[in-house]
C-alpha positions, 0 to 999 in steps of 0.5 A: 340068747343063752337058751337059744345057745344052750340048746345047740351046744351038744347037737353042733359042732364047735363053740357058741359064744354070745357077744354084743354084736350077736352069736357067734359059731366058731368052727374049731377043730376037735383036734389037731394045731389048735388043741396042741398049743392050747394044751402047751400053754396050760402045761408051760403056764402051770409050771411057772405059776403058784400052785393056787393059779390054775390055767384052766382049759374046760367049762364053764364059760365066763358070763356078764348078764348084764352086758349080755356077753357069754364068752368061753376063752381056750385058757383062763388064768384063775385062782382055785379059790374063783373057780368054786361057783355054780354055773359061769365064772365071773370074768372080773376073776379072771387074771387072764384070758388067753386065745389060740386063733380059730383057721375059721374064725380069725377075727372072732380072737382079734377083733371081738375078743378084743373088744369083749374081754376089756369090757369084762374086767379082763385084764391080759389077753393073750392071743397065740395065732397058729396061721402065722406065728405070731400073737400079742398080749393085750393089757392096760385097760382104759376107757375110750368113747368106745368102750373098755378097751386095751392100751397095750399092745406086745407083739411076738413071735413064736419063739420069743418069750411071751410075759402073761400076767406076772408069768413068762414062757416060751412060745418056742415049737408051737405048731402051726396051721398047714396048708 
């Protein structure tokens, strides 16, 4: 699935990712609300984090080949020091995944990165969901028959203060979808 993946990368619009229940194609737009906010994230997280964390925004990907999961999060919350690998950062690295929902695909940030990232070695997963204004910061992974999954769910508000990892910020003014 990863060739199949890699050789529509540049020729499609949007983001492939691979996960247990197949590819998905997610639509975003090149810019606009989502690009926004997540540009506001990484700027508000970078300036209350040590220098060696990173809030990183572009390639590459996270990858577990043996599960089989390709994934590539809005924002990775990552030491610099991870960050010096060839080809896809471990997700084990990670200290966060964070998410700004897709208008096309809702379900691919709350549903299938829900499950996905805790079976990765995720452990905080914040979505930010420009359709409604609201998000959750999911941490606390435990095992269930299921799988991996998360045991804690904080719900917000934009505009209330978000904790991710050992960082809080304000999720004042971000943007929201129009109509």
């Amino acid at each position: 699935m990863r060739k199949l993946v890699e050789s529509v990368d540049d020729t499609i619009p949007g983001k492939f990712e691979i996960t247990k229940k197949g590819i998905v194609h997610d639509m975003t737009a090149p810019v606009g609300p989502h690009e926004l906010t997540t540009l506001h994230l990484r700027k508000r997280l970078e300036k209350v984090m040590p220098d060696e964390i990173v809030a990183h925004t572009e390639e590459p990907d996270v990858e577990d080949e043996s599960e089989g999961i390709l994934r590539r999060p809005d924002v990775m919350v990552i030491a610099w020091t991870d960050m010096e690998v060839p080809g896809s950062f471990d997700p084990r690295t990670l200290i966060a995944a964070i998410e700004v929902v897709s208008r096309s695909n809702p379900d691919n940030d709350w549903v299938g990165k829900t499950r996905d990232y805790p079976l990765l070695g995720i452990p905080v997963y914040a979505v930010f969901d420009p359709r409604t204004g609201t998000g959750a910061v999911l941490t606390d992974i435990h095992s269930t028959p299921a799988g991996p999954r998360y045991a804690t769910r904080k719900d917000f508000v934009y505009g209330e203060d978000v904790t991710i990892g050992g960082w809080t910020i304000s999720s004042e003014n971000l943007p929201l979808y129009g109509d």
